[in-house]
C-alpha positions as CSV (number, residue, x, y, z in Angstrom):
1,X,-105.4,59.4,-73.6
2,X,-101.7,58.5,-74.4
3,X,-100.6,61.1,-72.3
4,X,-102.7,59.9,-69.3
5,X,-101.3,56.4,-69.6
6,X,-97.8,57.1,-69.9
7,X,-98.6,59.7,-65.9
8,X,-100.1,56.3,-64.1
9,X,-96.9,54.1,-65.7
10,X,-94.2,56.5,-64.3
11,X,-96.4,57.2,-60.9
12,X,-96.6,53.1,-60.5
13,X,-93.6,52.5,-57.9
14,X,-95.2,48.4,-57.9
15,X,-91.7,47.5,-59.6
16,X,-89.4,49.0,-57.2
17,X,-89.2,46.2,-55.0
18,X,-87.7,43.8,-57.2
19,X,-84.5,46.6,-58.3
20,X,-84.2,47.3,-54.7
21,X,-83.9,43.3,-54.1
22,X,-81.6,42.7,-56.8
23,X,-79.4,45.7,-56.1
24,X,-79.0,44.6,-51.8
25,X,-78.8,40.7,-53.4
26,X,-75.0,40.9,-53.6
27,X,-73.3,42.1,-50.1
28,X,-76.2,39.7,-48.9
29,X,-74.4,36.7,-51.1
30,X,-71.2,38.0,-50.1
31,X,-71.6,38.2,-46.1
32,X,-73.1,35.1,-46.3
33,X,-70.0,33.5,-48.6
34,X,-67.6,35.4,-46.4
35,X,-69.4,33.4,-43.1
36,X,-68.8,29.9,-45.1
37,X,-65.6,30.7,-45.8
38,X,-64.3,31.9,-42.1
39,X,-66.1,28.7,-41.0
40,X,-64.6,26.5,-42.8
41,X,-61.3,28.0,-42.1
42,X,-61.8,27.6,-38.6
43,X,-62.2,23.9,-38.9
44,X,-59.1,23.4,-40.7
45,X,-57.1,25.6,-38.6
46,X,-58.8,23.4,-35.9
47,X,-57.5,20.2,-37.6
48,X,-54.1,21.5,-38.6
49,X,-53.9,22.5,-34.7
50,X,-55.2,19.1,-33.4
51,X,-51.9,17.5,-36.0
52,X,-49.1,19.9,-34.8
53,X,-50.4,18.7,-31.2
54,X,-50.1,15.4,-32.0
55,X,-46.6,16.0,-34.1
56,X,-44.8,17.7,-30.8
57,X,-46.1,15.0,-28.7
58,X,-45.1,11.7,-31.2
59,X,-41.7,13.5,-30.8
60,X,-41.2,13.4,-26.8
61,X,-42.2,10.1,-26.2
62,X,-39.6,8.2,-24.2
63,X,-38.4,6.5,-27.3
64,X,-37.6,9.8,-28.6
65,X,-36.1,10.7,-25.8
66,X,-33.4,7.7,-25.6
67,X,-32.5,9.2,-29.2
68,X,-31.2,12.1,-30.7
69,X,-32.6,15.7,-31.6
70,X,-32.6,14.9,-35.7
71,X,-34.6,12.1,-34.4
72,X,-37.6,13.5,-32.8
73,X,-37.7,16.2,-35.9
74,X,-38.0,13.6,-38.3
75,X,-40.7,12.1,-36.6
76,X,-42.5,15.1,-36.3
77,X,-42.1,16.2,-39.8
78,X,-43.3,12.8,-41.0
79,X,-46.7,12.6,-38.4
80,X,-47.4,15.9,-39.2
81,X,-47.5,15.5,-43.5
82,X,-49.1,12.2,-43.0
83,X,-52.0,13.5,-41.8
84,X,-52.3,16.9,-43.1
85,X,-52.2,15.2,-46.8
86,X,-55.7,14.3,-46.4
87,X,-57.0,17.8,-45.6
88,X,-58.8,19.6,-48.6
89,X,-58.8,23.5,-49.5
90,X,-55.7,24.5,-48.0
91,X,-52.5,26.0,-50.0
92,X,-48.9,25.3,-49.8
93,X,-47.5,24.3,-46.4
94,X,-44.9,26.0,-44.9
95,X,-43.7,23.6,-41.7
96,X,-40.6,24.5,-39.1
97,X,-39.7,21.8,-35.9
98,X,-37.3,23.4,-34.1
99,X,-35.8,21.2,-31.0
100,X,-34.5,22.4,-27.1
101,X,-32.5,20.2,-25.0
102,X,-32.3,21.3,-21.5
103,X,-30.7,18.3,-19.0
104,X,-33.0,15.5,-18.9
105,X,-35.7,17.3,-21.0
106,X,-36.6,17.8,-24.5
107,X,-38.8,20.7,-26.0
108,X,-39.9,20.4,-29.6
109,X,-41.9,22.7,-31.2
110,X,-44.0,22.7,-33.9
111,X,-44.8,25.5,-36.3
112,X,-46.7,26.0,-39.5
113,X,-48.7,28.1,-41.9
114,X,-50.4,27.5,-45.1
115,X,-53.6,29.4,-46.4
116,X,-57.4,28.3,-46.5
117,X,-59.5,28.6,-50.0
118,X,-61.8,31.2,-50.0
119,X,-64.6,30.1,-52.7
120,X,-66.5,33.2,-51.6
121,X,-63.9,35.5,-50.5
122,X,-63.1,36.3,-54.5
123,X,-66.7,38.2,-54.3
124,X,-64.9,40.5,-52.4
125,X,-61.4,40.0,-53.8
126,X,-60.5,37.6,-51.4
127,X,-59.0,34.2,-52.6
128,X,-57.6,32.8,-49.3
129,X,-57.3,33.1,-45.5
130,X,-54.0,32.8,-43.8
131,X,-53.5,30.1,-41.4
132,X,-50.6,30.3,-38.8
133,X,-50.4,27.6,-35.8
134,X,-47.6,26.7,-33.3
135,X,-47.5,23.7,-30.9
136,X,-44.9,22.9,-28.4
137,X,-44.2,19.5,-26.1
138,X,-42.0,18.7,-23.4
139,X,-40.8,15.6,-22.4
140,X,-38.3,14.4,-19.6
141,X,-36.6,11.0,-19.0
142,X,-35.7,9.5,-16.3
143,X,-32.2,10.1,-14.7
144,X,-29.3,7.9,-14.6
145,X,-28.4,7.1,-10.9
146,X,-25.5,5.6,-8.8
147,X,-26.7,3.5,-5.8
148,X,-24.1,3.3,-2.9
149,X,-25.5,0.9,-0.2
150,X,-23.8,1.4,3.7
151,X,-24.3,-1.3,5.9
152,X,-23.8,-1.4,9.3
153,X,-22.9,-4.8,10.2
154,X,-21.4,-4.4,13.6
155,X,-22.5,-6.6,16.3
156,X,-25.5,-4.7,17.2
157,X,-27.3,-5.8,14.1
158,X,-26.9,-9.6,15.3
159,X,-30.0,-9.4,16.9
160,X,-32.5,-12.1,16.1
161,X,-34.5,-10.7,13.2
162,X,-38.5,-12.2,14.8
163,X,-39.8,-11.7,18.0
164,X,-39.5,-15.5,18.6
165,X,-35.6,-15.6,17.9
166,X,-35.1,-12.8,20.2
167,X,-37.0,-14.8,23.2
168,X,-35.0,-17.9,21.9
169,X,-31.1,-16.1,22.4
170,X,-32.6,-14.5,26.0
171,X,-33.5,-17.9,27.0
172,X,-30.2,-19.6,25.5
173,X,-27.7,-17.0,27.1
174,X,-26.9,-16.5,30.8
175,X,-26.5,-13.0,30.4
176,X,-30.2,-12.8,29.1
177,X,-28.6,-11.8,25.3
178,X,-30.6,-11.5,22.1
179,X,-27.7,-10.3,20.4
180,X,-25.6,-12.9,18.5
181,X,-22.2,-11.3,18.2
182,X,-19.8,-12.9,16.2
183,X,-16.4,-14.0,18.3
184,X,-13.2,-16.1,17.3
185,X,-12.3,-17.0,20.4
186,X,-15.6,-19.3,20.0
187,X,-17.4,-20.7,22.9
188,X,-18.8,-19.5,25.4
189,X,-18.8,-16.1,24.2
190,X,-19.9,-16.5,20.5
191,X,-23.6,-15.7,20.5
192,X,-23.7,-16.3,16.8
193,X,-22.4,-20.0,16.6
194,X,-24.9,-20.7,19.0
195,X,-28.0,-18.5,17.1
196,X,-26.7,-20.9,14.3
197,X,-27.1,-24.1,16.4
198,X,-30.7,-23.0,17.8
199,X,-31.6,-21.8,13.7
200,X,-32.2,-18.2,14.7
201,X,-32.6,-16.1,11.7
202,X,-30.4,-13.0,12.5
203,X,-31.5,-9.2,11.7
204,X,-28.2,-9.3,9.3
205,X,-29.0,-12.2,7.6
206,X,-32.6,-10.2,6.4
207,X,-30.8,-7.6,5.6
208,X,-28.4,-9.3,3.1
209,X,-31.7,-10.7,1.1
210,X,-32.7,-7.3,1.6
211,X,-30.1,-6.6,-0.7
212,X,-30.0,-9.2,-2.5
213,X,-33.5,-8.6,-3.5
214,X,-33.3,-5.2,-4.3
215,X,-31.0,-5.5,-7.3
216,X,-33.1,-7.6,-8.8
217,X,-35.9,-4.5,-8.4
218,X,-32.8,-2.6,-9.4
219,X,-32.7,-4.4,-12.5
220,X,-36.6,-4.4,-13.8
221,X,-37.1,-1.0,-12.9
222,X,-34.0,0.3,-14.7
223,X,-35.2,-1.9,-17.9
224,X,-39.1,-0.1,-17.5
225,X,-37.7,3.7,-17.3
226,X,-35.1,3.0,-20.3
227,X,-32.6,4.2,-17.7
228,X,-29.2,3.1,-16.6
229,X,-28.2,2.4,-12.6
230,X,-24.7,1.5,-11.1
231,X,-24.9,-0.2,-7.6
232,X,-21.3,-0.1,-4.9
233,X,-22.2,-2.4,-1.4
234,X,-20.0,-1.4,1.8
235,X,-20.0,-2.3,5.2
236,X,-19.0,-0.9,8.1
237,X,-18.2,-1.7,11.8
238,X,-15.3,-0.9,13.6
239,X,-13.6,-0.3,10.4
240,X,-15.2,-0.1,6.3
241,X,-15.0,-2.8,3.9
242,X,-16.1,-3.1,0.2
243,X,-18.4,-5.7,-0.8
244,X,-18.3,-4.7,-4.2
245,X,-17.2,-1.3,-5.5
246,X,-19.5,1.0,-8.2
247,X,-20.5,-1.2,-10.9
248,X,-23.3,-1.4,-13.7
249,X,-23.8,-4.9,-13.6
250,X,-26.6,-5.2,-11.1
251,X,-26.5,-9.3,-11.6
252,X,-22.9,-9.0,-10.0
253,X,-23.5,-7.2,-7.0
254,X,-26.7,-9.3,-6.5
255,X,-24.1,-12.1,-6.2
256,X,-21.7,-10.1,-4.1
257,X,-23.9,-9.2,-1.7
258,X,-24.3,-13.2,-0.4
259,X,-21.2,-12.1,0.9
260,X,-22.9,-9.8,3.3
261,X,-22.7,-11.1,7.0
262,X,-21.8,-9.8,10.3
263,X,-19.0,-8.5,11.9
264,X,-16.2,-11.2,13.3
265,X,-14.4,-9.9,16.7
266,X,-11.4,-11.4,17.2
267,X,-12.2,-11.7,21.3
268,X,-14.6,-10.6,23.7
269,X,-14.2,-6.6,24.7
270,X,-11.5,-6.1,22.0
271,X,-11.3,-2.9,21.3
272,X,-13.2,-2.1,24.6
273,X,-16.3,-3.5,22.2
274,X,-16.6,-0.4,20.2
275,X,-17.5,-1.2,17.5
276,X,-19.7,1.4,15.3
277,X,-17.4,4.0,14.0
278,X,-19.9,6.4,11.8
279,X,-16.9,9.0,12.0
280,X,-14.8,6.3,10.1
281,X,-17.6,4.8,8.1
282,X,-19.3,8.3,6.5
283,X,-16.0,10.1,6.1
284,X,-15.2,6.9,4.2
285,X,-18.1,6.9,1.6
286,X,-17.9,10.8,1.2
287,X,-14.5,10.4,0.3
288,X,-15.4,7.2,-2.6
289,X,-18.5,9.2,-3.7
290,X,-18.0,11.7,-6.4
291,X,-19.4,15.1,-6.9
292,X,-22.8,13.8,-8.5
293,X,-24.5,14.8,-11.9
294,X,-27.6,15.4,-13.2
295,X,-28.5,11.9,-14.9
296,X,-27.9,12.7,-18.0
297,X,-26.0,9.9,-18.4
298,X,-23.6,7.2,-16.8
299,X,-20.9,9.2,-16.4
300,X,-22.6,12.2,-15.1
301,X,-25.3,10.3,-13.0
302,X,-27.1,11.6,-10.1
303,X,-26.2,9.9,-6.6
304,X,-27.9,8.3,-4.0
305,X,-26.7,6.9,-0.6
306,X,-28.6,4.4,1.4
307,X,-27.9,3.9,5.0
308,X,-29.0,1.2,6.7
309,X,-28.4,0.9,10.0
310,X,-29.6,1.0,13.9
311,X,-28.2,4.2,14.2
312,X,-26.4,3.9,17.3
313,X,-22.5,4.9,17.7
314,X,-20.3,3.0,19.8
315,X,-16.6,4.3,19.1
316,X,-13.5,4.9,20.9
317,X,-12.7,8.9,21.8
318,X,-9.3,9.0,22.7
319,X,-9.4,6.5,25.7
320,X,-12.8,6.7,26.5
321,X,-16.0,4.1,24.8
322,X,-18.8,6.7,23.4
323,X,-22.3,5.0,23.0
324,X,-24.0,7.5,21.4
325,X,-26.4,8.9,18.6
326,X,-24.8,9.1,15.2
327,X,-23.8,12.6,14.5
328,X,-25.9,14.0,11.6
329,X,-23.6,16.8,10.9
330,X,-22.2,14.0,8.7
331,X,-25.0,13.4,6.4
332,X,-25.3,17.4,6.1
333,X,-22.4,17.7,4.2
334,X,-22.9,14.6,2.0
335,X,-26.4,16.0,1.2
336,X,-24.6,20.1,0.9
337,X,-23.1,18.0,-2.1
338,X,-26.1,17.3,-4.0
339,X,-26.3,13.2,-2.7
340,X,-29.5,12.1,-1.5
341,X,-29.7,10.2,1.6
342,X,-31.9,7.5,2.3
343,X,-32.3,5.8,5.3
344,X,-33.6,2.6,6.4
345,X,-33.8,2.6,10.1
346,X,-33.7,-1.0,11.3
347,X,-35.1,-0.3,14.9
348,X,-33.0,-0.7,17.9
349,X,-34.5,-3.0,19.8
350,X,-35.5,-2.2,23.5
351,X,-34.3,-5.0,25.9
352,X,-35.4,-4.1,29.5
353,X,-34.0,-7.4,30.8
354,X,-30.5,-6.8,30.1
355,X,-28.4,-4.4,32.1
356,X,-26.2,-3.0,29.3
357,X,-29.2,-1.7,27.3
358,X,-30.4,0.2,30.1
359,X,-27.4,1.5,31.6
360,X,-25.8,3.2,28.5
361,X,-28.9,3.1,25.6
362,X,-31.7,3.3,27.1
363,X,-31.3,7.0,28.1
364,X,-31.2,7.9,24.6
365,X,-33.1,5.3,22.2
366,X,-36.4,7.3,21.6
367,X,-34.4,9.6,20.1
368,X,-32.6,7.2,17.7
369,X,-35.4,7.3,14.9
370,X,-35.7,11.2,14.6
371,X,-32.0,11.4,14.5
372,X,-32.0,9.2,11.9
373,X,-34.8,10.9,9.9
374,X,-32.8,14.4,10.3
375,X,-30.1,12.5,8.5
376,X,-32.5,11.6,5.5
377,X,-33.1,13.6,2.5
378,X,-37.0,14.7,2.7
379,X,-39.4,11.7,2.2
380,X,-36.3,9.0,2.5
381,X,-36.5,7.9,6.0
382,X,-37.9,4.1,6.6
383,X,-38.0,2.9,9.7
384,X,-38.6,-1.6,10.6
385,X,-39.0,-3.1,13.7
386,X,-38.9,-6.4,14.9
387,X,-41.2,-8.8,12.7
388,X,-41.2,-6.8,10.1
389,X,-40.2,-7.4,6.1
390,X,-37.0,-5.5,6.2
391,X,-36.7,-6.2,2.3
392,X,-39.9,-4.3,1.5
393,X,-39.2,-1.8,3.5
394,X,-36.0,-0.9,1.5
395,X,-37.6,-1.8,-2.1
396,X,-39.7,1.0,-0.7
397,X,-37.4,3.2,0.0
398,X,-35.8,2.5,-3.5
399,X,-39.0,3.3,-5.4
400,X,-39.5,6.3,-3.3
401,X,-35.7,7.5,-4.0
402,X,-36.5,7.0,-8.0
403,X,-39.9,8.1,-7.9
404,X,-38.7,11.5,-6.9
405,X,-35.3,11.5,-8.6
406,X,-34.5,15.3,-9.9
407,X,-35.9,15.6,-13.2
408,X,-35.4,18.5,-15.3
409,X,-38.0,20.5,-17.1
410,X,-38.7,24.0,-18.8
């Protein structure tokens, strides 16, 4: 009988189940552990990644930029350990922010590794998981430019500046004459003392608020970018004259420029009345301009030139009076130098009723504008006609030229 019973106890395999479930209970525990573990890791290295983001960036911001490289490291460092002080079940931090200055830009990079605790890992003799991360920013600022304004005041741009002027000098003139050139010798033949006496506002006089108004742009825009600009006024006719020569106060040549007007002629056809020399006028301001920089700061600023003008030469060649389009080949090698050019293209004015016009412009003035563009760097050509807010037009241009000012990144 004992014999028997001890047979059915070994041929019972009813308790199997529960070695077989305790023996496969541990890698079970362990994968399981091992899962909690890597995803818990991934979250930190997900937070420590969202911080060293958030470091390089804190360290490019235009602030940053206006300072030094020790500058944006320390502010780095100190966003970075700040917010990673609050993150549990990491080890040791190990953090590196390394700095790259290249012109106008700054690269600052981010790098750190610690380890994440593994409370299941030890199950499988694993205590921790390495975490490694890197992050990197960029930031440029704006450059530092030098503004030289060219002005052609010559007689031409004594034009009356509205529709309603211009009908006012044709009616006021027995030579049918919107133009109110500017003449010693006084009356009969200075146009301008009478466009004074009739209250004709003059296409010269806009362009002086023009200017005027612009520096004060010059001024709020320079303050906003944390930038520094340098203005220099000239104008030229016959000859080239300095309103005021490069200087950083922008308040000054805002006051200088009221001394923007137009051209005095000592008598009627002095000179043969040529009185637009570009070849005098560019050569000039290529020679004042120096070899420009990249705007990384004053002394190294990047240039700009603005021309305004109706773009139509009227010089002496030897003996002979040449009424002509401006040669561009002069703005090619200002711009060869690195100088942008921007042109504001104060639209000569048609005047079919005046036999001048049509003899010796006419043939050429639609080609005045494209001429005038050619001489522009790319997307700094404005052109203003007759009624129009010649002021706006070059605050435009202004924005436009600083808008897409060089600016150097990696």
């Amino acid at each position: 009988m004992r014999n028997r019973i001890l047979q059915r106890f070994f041929r019972d395999d009813g308790g199997n189940l529960s070695a077989v479930f305790a023996l496969t209970l541990i890698p079970v525990v362990s994968l399981i552990g091992v899962g909690i573990d890597f995803t818990n890791s991934a979250k930190r290295k997900a937070t420590l990644d969202a911080i060293a983001d958030s470091a390089s960036l804190a360290a490019v911001t235009p602030s940053m930029l206006s300072q030094n490289d020790s500058a944006s490291v320390t502010a780095a460092t100190n966003l970075f350990n700040a917010q990673v002080s609050s993150i549990s079940g990491i080890g040791p931090m190990t953090l590196t922010v390394s700095t790259q200055d290249n012109g106008l830009s700054r690269t600052v990079t981010v790098n750190y590794s610690t380890t994440s605790t593994a409370l299941f890992g030890k199950l499988v003799g694993k205590t921790s998981v390495a975490l490694t991360g890197t992050s990197a920013a960029t930031g440029s600022v704006p450059p530092n430019i030098d503004f030289y304004l060219l002005l052609d005041n010559s007689p031409s741009m004594a034009i009356a500046a509205t529709t309603a002027g211009i009908n006012t000098m044709v009616a006021n003139t027995s030579d049918q004459c919107a133009f109110a050139c500017h003449e010693s010798d006084t009356a009969p033949n200075d146009y301008y003392g009478l466009a004074r006496s009739l209250g004709v506002t003059l296409r010269m006089d806009l362009v002086r608020q023009a200017t005027q108004n612009l520096m004060s742009t010059a001024q709020s825009t320079q303050a906003s970018n944390n930038a520094h600009y340098r203005s220099a006024i000239y104008t030229f006719n016959y000859g080239f004259d300095t309103i005021m020569s490069l200087n950083s106060s922008l308040t000054n040549a805002q006051s200088k420029a009221a001394n923007i007007d137009i051209y005095e002629v000592p008598y009627q056809n002095w000179n043969n009345d040529a009185i637009t020399n570009y070849t005098n006028a560019m050569n000039q301001i290529n020679s004042i301009m120096p070899n420009p920089g990249d705007g990384t700061n004053v002394g190294h600023a990047q240039e700009v030139l603005f021309l305004v003008t109706d773009g139509v030469e009227d010089q002496m060649s030897g003996s002979s009076r040449v009424q002509a389009l401006m040669d561009p080949s002069y703005c090619t090698t200002i711009k060869n130098r690195g100088i942008r050019i921007a042109v504001l293209y104060t639209t000569y004015l048609p005047l079919p009723t005046n036999a001048w016009y049509n003899q010796y412009i006419r043939p050429f003035q639609p080609n005045i504008g494209p001429n005038l563009q050619s001489c522009a760097s790319p997307g700094l050509y404005y052109a203003v006609t007759t009624d129009q807010d010649i002021s706006a037009a070059l605050i435009a241009l202004f924005n436009t030229a600083v808008a897409t000012a060089p600016h150097l990144t990696q």
